[in-house]
Every structure is written in structure tokens, then in C-alpha cells.
ROMAR-850521 format. One record per residue (C-alpha): residue in three letters; residue number from 1; x, y negated, z. Coordinates in steps of 0.5 Angstrom, whole numbers, plus 500, padded with zeros to 3 digits. Each point is the difference from the previous one (the first is absolute). Example, Ala and Ser with C-alpha at 12.3 -4.5 7.8 and 13.67 -1.06 7.14 Angstrom:
atom r->Ala | k->1 | xx->525 | yy->509 | zz->516
atom r->Ser | k->2 | xx->502 | yy->493 | zz->498
END
This chain:
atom r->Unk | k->1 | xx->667 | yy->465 | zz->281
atom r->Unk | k->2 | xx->505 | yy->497 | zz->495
atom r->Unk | k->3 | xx->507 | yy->503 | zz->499
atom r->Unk | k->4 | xx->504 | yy->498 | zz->493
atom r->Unk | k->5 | xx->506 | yy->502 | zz->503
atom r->Unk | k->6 | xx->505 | yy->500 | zz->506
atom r->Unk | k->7 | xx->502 | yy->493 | zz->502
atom r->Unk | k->8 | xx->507 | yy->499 | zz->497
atom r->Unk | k->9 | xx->507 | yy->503 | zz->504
atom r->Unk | k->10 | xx->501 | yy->495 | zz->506
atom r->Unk | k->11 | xx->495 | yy->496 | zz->499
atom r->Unk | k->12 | xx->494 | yy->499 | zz->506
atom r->Unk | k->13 | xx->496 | yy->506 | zz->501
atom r->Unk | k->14 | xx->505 | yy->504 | zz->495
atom r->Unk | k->15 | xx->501 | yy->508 | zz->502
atom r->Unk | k->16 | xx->504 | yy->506 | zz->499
atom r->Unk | k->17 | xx->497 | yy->502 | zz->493
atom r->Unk | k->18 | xx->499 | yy->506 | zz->503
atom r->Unk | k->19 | xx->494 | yy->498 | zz->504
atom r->Unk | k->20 | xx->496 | yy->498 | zz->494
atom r->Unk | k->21 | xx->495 | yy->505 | zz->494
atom r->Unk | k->22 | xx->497 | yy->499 | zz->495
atom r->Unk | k->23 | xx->492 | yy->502 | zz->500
atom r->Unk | k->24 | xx->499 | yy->505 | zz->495
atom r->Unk | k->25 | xx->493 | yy->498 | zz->497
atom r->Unk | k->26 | xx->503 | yy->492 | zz->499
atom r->Unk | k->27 | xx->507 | yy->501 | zz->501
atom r->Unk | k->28 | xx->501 | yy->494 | zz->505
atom r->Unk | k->29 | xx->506 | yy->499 | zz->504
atom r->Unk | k->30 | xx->496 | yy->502 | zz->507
atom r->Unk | k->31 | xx->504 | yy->499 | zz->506
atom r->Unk | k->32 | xx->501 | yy->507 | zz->504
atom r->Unk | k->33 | xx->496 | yy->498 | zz->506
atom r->Unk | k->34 | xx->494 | yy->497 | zz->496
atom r->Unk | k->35 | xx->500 | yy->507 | zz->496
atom r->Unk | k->36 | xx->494 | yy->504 | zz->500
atom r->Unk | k->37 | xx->501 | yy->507 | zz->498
atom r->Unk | k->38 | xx->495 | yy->507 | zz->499
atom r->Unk | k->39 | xx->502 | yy->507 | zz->499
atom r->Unk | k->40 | xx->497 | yy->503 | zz->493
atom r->Unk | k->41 | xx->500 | yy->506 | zz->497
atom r->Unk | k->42 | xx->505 | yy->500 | zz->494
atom r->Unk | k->43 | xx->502 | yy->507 | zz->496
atom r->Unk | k->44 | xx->506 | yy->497 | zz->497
atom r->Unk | k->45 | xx->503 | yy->498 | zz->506
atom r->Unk | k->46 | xx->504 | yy->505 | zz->504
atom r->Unk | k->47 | xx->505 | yy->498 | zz->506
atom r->Unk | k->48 | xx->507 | yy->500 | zz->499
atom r->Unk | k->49 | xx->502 | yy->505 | zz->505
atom r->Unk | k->50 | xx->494 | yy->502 | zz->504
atom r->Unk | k->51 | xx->494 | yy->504 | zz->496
atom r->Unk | k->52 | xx->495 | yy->499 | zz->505
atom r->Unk | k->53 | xx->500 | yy->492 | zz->498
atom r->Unk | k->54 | xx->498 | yy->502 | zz->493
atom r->Unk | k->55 | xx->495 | yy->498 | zz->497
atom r->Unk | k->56 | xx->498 | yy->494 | zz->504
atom r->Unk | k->57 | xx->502 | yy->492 | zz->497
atom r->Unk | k->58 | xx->500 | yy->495 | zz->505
atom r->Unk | k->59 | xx->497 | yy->493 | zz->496
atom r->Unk | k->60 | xx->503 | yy->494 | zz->503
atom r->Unk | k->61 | xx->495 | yy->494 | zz->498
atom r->Unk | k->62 | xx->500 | yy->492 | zz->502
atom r->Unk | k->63 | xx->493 | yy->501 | zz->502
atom r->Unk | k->64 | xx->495 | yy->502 | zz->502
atom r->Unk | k->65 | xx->495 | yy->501 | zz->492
atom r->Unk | k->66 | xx->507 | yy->502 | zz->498
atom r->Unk | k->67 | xx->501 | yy->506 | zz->505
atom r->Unk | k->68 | xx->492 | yy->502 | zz->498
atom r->Unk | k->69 | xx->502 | yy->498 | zz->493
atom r->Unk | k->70 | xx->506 | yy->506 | zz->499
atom r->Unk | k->71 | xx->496 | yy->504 | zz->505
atom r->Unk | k->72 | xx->495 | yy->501 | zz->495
atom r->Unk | k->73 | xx->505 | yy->502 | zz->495
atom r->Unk | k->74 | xx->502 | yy->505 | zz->503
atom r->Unk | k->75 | xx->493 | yy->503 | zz->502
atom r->Unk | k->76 | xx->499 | yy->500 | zz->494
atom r->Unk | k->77 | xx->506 | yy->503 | zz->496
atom r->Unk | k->78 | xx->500 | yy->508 | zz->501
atom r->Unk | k->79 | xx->504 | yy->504 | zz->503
atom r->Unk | k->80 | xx->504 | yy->505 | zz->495
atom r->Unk | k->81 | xx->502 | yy->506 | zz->504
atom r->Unk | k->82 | xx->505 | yy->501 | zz->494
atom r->Unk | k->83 | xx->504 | yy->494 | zz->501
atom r->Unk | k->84 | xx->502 | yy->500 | zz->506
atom r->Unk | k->85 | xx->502 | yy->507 | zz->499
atom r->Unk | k->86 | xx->504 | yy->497 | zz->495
atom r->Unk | k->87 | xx->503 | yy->494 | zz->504
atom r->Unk | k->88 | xx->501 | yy->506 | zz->505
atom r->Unk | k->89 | xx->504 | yy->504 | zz->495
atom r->Unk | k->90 | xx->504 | yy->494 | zz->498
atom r->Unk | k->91 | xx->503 | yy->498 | zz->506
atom r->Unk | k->92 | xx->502 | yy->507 | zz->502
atom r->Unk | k->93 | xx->503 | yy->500 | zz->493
atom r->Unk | k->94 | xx->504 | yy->494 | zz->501
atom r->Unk | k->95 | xx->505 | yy->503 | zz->505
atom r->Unk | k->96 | xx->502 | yy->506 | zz->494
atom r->Unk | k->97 | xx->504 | yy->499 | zz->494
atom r->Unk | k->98 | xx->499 | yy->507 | zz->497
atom r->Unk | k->99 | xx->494 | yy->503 | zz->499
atom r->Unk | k->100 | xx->495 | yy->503 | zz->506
atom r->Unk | k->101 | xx->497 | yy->506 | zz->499
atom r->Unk | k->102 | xx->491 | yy->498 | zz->501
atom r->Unk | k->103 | xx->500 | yy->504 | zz->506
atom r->Unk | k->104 | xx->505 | yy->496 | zz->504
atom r->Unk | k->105 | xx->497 | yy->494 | zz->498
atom r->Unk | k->106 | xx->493 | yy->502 | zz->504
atom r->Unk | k->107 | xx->504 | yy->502 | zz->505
atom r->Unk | k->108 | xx->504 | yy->494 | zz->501
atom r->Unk | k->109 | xx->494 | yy->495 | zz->498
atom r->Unk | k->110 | xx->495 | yy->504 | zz->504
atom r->Unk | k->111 | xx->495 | yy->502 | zz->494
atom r->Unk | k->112 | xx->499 | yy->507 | zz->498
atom r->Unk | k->113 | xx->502 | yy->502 | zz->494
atom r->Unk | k->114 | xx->494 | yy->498 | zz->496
atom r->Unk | k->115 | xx->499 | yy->493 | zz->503
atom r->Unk | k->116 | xx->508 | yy->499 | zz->497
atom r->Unk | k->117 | xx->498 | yy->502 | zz->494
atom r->Unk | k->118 | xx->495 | yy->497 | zz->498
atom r->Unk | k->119 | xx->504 | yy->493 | zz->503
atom r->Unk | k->120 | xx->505 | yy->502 | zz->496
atom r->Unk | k->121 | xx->495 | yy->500 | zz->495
atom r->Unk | k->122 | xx->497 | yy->494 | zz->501
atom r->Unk | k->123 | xx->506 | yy->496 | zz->500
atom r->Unk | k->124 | xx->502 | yy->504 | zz->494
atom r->Unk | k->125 | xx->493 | yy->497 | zz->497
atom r->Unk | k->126 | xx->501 | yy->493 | zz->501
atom r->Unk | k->127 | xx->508 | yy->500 | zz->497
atom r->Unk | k->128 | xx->496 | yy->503 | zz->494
atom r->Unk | k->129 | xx->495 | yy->494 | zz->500
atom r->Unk | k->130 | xx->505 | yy->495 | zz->501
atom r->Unk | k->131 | xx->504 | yy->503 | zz->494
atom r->Unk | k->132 | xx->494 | yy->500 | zz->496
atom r->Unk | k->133 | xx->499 | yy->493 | zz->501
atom r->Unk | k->134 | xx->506 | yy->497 | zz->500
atom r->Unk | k->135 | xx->506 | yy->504 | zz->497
atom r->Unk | k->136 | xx->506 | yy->505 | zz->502
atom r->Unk | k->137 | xx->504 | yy->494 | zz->503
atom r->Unk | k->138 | xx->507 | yy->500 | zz->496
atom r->Unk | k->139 | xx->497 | yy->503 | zz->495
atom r->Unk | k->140 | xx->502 | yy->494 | zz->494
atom r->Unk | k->141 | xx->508 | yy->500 | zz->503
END
């Protein structure tokens, strides 16, 4: 099925732009009622407010070989502990402004000690090759 985009405001067939998506695999505009979706295992993904959806991605796709395509992606892409513990601690950090201490932080975010630890270490990890990488930003102002 062929979608390049929804058809223009007030048009025949037009719709509320909230009825439409893209599909991930090709990002063809796909109208909601023709969208084919699949719940994939994602360790980057966390819910923003509740816990028990992290860890899943829902992929959307324009087909039936495109759904099977993105499907096959995440099969094959591990699962890293570490970064969901990570994207766990960041979303229980986003609603303090000072410092908390690592044992709130577990209990907050539903991790023991360890597993907040080595989030943060994870994270902290990724910053340093992304820094090595690309630089300090700001740093030539």
C-alpha cells in the first residue's frame, strides 16, 4: 500500500493528521486504520510513567515485509541490562533538581543498588564516548 502523505486539509479523503503515522522501517505516511504494528523487545525503551511497559517498543509499519523487516532488527539487537537500568534511573532523576542519594534512586526506580549503579555507570560510559568522539560542547566559546 502506497501512502506518501496524508491528503491535503479539506480535500476528499482528508482527515484529522492525528489518524495518520509513519512506518518505521520506510517512513511512509500510513493511514491509522491500515497501520500494522508489533511489540518488540528494546532496552532503550522505558515508559514515561509506568515501569512494567519498560523494555518493550511498539514498531508501526506500512506492511506486512516491512513489520517482519523491523521485527527482525530487534530480534537481533541485544538486550543490554545496563541500559534500561540507565534509561530507569534517568526518568527517576528527571523529577529532582538536586542531587539523590543512589539508594533512593534504587528505590525510587525499582533497581537494587547494584543495578543503579551500574546504570549509571553505563550512562556515564556513553557520555565519555560521545565526548571522546565529538568534543565538550561549548568548549570553543
Amino acid at each position: 500500500m502506497d501512502h506518501d502523505e496524508p491528503p491535503a486539509d479539506g480535500g476528499p479523503g482528508a482527515h484529522d493528521a492525528r489518524e495518520y503515522d509513519l512506518c518505521d522501517h520506510c517512513g511512509s505516511v500510513v493511514p491509522g486504520e491500515d497501520l500494522l504494528g508489533a511489540l518488540v523487545p528494546d532496552s532503550s525503551a522505558v515508559h514515561a510513567i509506568d515501569p512494567g511497559l519498560d523494555g518493550r517498543r511498539v514498531v508501526t509499519a506500512c506492511s506486512a515485509e516491512h513489520l517482519a523487516a523491523l521485527v527482525d532488527v530487534y530480534r537481533h539487537r541485544p538486550f543490554v541490562d545496563e541500559e534500561q537500568w540507565a534509561a530507569k534511573v534517568c526518568r527517576t532523576l528527571a523529577d529532582y533538581d538536586e542531587p539523590v542519594p543512589l539508594s533512593l534512586v534504587a528505590a525510587l526506580s525499582g533497581l537494587s543498588e547494584d543495578q543503579a549503579q551500574r546504570g549509571v555507570d553505563w550512562h556515564n560510559e556513553r557520555a565519555r564516548e560521545w565526548r571522546s568522539r565529538y568534543g565538550h560542547p561549548g568548549a570553543d566559546d
